[in-house]
C-alpha positions in Angstrom: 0.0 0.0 0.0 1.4 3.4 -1.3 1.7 6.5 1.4 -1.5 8.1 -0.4 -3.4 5.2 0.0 -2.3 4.6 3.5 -3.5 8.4 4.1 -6.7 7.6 3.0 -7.0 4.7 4.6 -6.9 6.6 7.7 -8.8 9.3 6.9 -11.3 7.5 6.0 -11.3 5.2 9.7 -11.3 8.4 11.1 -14.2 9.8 9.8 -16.5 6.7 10.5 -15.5 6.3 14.2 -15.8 9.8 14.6 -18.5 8.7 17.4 -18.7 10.0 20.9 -16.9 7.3 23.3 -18.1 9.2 26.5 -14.9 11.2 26.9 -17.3 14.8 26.8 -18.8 13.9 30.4 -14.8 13.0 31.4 -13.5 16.1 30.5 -16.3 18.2 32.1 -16.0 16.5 35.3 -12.1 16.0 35.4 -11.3 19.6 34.9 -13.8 20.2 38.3 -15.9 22.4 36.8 -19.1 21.4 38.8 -19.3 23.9 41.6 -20.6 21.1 44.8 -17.9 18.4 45.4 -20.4 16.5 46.7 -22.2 16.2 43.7 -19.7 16.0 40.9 -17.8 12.8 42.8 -21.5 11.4 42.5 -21.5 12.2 38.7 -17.9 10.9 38.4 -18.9 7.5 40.5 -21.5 7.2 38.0 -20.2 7.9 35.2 -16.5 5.4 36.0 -19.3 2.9 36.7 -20.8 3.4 33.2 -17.4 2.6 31.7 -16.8 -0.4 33.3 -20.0 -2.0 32.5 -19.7 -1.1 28.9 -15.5 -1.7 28.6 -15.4 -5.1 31.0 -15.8 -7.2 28.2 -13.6 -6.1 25.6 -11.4 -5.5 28.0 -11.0 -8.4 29.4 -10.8 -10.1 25.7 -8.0 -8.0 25.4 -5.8 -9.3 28.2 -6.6 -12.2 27.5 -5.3 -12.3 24.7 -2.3 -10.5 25.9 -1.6 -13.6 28.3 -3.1 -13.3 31.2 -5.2 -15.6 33.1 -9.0 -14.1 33.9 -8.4 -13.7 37.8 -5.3 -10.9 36.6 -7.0 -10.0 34.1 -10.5 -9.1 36.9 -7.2 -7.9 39.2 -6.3 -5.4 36.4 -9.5 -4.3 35.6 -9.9 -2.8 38.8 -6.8 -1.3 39.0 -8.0 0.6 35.8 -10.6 1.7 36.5 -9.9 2.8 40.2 -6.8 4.8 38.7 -9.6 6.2 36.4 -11.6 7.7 39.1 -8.5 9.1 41.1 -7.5 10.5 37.5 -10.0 12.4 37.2 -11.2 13.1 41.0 -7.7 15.1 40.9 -9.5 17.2 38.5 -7.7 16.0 35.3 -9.8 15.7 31.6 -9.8 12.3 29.9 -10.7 13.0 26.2 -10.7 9.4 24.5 -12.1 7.3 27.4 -11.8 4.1 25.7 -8.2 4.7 24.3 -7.2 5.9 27.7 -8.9 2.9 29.3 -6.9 0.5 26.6 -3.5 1.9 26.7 -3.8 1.7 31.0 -4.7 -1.8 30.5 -2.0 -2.9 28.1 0.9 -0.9 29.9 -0.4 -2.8 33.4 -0.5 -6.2 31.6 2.9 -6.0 30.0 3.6 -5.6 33.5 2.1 -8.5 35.0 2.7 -11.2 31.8 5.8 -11.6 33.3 4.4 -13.4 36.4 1.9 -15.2 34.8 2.0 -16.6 31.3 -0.8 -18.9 30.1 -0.2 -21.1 26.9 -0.5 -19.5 23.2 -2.1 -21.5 21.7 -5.4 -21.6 23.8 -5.4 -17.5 23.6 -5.3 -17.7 19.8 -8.0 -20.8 19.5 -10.5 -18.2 21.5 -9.8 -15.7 19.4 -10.2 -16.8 16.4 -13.5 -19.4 18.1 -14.9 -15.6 17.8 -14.4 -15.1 14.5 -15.7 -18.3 13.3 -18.6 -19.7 15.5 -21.6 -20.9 14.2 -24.7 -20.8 16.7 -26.1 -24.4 16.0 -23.9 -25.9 13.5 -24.9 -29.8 12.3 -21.9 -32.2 12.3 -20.2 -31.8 9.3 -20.2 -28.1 9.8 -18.5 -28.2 12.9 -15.8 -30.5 11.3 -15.1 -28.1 8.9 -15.4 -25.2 11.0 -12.6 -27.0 13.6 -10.5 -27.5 10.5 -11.2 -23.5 9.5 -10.2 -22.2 12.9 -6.8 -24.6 12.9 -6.1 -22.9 9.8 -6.6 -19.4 10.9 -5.3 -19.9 14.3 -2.0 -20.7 12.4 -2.3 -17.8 10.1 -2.7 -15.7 13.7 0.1 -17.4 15.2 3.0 -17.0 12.5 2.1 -13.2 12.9 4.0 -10.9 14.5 3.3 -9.9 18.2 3.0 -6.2 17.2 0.8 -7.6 14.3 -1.2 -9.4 16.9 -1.6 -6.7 19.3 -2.8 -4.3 16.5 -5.5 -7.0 15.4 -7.1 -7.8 18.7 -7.2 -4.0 19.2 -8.8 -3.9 16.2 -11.2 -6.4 16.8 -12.4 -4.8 19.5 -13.2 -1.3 17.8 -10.7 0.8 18.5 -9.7 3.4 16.3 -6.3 3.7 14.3 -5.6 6.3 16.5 -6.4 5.4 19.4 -4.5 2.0 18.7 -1.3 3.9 18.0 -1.6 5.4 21.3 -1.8 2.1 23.4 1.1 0.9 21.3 2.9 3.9 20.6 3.0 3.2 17.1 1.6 6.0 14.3 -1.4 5.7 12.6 0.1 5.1 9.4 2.3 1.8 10.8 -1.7 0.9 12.5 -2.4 1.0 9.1 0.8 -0.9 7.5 0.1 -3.7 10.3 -3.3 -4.2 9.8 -3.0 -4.1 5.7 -0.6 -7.1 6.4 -2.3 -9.4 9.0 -5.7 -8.9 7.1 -3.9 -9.8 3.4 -2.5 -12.7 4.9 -5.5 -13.7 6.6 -7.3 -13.0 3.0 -4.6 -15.6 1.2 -5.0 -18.2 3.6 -9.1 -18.0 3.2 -8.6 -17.6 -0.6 -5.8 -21.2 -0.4 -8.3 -23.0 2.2 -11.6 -21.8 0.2 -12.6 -20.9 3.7 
């Protein structure tokens, strides 16, 4: 993919995840501008909780697939979304909620992988089980949909960990920019890494006739 078309590329993801994430609410109440204490840590509680319930998930999916077993993954959740709150009870403005809630989460699970690696393989297998379940598949369709996801999990293995990492961001909505930010990558490399993991992923669908 040429510069230009990269460009567009991003331009274009821009423009159709231009969506509010919830970050307005964040950066009224983190710079304090609501006059009784009392009720703005009320807001804030509420609003912190919000998150959570709408981020858990993905969240989790994404430590997951980092490495980490679910009890660090719950562990790290909570020590997310607790620095959350104290970010922004010290009067401090999130703009992107969910990028800022990603990039916490990654940096605090690079963190912990090192105490507590789970195997590969069974990260990748769920992964991919997402991308390929069928809700009430007869026999022969979940033959071949076993042989599909051993195909893809290997297509997802032999990538890169960066590679990785930028697809299971991906996966979970995340914006080129705001993936750049978690993994301090520019947009344009987002967009280099995606292009590749996606064309490979194409080939091996197009080989397999999946």
């Amino acid at each position: 993919m040429n510069k230009t078309g990269v460009a567009r590329n991003i331009q274009y993801e821009e423009f159709m995840s231009s969506r509010s994430t919830g970050s307005g609410i964040l950066q009224f109440l983190g710079t304090g501008a609501a006059t009784n204490p009392d009720h703005r840590r009320l807001r804030l509680e509420d609003e912190v909780t919000s998150l959570f319930d709408q981020f858990r998930n993905p969240l989790l999916r994404y430590l997951w697939n980092l490495g980490l077993t679910l009890p660090d993954g719950e562990e790290i959740l909570q020590d997310v979304f607790l620095s959350l709150f104290q970010h922004l009870d010290r009067g401090k403005p999130v703009y992107e909620a969910r990028g800022w809630l990603f990039r916490v989460a990654h940096n605090l699970a690079l963190k912990r992988r090192g105490r507590s690696r789970r195997d590969s393989e069974s990260r990748e297998e769920a992964f991919v089980e997402d991308l390929t379940v069928d809700p009430a598949p007869n026999p022969e369709d979940q033959l071949a949909g076993s042989q599909t996801r051993q195909r893809l999990m290997a297509v997802v293995r032999a990538l890169p960990e960066q590679d990785r990492r930028c697809l299971y961001l991906r996966a979970e909505g995340l914006r080129y920019s705001e993936i750049a930010g978690i993994l301090d990558m520019s947009p344009a490399a987002i967009s280099l890494s995606l292009s590749r993991s996606l064309a490979r992923l194409a080939r091996s669908a197009e080989r397999y006739n999946l």
